[in-house]
N, C-alpha and C positions, 0 to 999 in steps of 0.2 A: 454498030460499035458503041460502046458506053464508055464515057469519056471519064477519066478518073481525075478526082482532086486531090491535089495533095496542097497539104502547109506550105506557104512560100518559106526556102531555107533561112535559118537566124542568120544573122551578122554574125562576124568573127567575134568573141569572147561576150556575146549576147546571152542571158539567160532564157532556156525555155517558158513559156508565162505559168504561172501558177493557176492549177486549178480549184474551181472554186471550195474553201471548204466546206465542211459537212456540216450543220451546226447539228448539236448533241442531241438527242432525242430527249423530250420533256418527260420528268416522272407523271407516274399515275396518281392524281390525287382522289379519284376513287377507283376501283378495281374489285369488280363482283366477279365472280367464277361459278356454274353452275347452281347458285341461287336459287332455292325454292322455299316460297311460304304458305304452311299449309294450318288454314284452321280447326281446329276439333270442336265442332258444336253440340257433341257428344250424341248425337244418332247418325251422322255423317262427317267425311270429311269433305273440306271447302278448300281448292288448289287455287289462291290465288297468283301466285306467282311459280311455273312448272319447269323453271331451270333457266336462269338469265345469265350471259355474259354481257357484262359493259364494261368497258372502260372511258374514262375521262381523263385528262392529260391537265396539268395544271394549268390555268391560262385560258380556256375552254369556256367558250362559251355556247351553252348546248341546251335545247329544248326536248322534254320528254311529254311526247304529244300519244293520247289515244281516246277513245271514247268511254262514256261513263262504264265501270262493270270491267276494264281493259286489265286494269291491276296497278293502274300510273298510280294511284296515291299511296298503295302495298308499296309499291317501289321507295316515294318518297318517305317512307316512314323508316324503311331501310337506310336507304342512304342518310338522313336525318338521325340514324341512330335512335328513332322512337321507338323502334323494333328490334327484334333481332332474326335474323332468317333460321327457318325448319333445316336446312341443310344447304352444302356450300361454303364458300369465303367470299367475304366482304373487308377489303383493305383499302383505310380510309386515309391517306398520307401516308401510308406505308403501316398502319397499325391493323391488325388481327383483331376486327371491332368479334368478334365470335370469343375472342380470348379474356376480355373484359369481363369485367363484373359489372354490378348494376352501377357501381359508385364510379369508376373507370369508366362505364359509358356517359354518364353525364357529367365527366368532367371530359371528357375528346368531346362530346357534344358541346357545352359552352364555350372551349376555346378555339373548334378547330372551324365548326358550323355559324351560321346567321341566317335565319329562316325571316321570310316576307310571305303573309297570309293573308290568301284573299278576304278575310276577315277583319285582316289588321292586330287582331290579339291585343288591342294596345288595354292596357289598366284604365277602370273608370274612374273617374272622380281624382282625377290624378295627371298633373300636370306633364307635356310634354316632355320636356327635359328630365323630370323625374324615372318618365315610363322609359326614357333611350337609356340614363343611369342605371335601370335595374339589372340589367348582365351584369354590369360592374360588382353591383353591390354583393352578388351570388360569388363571383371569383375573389372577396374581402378585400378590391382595392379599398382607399381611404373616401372620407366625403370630398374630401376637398378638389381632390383628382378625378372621381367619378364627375361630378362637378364641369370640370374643365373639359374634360372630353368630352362629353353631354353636349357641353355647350358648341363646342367646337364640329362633331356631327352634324348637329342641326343648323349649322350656319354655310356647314360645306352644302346642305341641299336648299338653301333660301329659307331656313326658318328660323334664323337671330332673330326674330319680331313676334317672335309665335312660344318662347320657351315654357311661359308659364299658363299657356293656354289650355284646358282640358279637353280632350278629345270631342266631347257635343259642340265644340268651338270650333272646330276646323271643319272645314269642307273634307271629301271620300278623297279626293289627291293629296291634301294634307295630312291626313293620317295617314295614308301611304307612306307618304315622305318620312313620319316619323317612325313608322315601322322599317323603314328604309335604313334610317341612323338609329335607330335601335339596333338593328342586324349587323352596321358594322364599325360599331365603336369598340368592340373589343377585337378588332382587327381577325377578323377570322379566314381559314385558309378559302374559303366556298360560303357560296351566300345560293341558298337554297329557296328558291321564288318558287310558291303555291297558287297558280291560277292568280296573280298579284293586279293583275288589270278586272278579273271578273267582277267586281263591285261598283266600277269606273265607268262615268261614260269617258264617249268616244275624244274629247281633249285630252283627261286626267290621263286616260289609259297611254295615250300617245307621250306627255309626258313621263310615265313612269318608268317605259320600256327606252327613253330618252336614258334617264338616268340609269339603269342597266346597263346600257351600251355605253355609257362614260365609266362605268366602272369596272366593266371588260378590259376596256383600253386602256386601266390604268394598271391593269395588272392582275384584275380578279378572276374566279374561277366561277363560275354563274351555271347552273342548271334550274331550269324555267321547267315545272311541269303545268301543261293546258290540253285543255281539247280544243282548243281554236287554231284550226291551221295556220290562219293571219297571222296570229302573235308569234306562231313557231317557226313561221320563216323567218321572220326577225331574226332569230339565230342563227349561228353561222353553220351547225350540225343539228341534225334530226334525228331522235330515236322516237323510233313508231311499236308503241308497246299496242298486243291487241291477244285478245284472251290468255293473259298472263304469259307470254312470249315476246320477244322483239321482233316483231314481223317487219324491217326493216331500219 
């Protein structure tokens, strides 16, 4: 015999308890749909990316991990709005980046994105706080405010002592860093990490994926492309791109 449970009866003019509710489901702040990019190098065509669905949820902190030749950096050029896809949609905050023009894309690109390069991209001969200012200066805030917030970036990651330092000054984590507050001083919806530890050793790197994950938790939406499994577990989702597919 199987013994049945039931709820012990409420009290007399007791309410039943409420069940938990639902919380809403988070929009997509990016959302590709059948996505392919294909190049013409005029004696063949090159498929590197052959029909991609992803979506990303705002708040998301996600790693797009695959081997070199996979299509991760196609991807990233995509979602970065460097590019635009051969066929498909690609809606970035809810925008139709396919519907844009060229001038439309790099203005959703300036305010919605912040990219961190394994490279660092930062400007030579040109002081820190200047190089985190320059988004500003492209969107015509004033000096005075670009200025402030500048300053204000590089103090949230430890670098008020470093503002007027040129990048041959700083060590490969500090110019991280400053790539870091360069990316998000115009407050962007997604901060778009390129391989951001490969130029690091093994401390810097550990600090930088540090501040990644403080900035997750504050609110950000973070997609990490690498080919380093280590780093991609660090995320809390994995997309395993592999001959221009999501092979998981």
């Amino acid at each position: 015999m199987i013994a049945s449970h039931q709820a012990a009866p409420l009290a007399p003019g007791a309410l039943p308890p409420l069940a938990p509710a639902a919380l809403p489901p988070r929009p997509a702040i990016i959302d590709l749909q059948g996505v392919t990019r294909v190049y013409d190098t005029g004696r063949l065509q090159v498929v590197a990316l052959g029909g991609v669905d992803i979506r990303v949820d705002d708040g998301e902190f996600v790693a797009v991990v695959g081997p070199s030749g996979s299509g991760k950096s196609t991807l990233m050029n995509l979602i970065g709005c460097l590019d635009r896809p051969t066929s498909g949609t690609y809606r970035l905050a809810g925008t139709d980046v396919g519907s844009l023009d060229d001038d439309g894309l790099a203005e959703l690109r300036s305010r919605r994105i912040g990219f961190v390069f394994q490279s660092y991209n930062l400007l030579p001969r040109t002081s820190a706080l200047d190089n985190v200012a320059a988004p500003l200066m492209y969107q015509g805030v004033a000096a005075g405010r670009r200025r402030e917030l500048a300053t204000a970036a590089l103090e949230r990651l430890g670098l008020g002592d470093r503002l007027d330092h040129e990048p041959t000054e700083l060590s490969g984590g500090q110019q991280q860093r400053v790539a870091i507050a360069r990316a998000l001083v115009t407050d962007p919806a997604l901060i778009l990490a390129d391989e951001p530890t490969g130029n690091l050793d093994s401390h810097s790197g550990t600090e930088v994926m540090a501040l990644l994950h403080g900035l997750h938790r504050s609110g950000r939406t973070i997609v990490l492309i690498t080919h380093e499994h280590e780093v991609a577990e660090k995320a809390a989702r994995q997309i395993h791109i592999r001959d221009g597919l999501v092979a998981a």
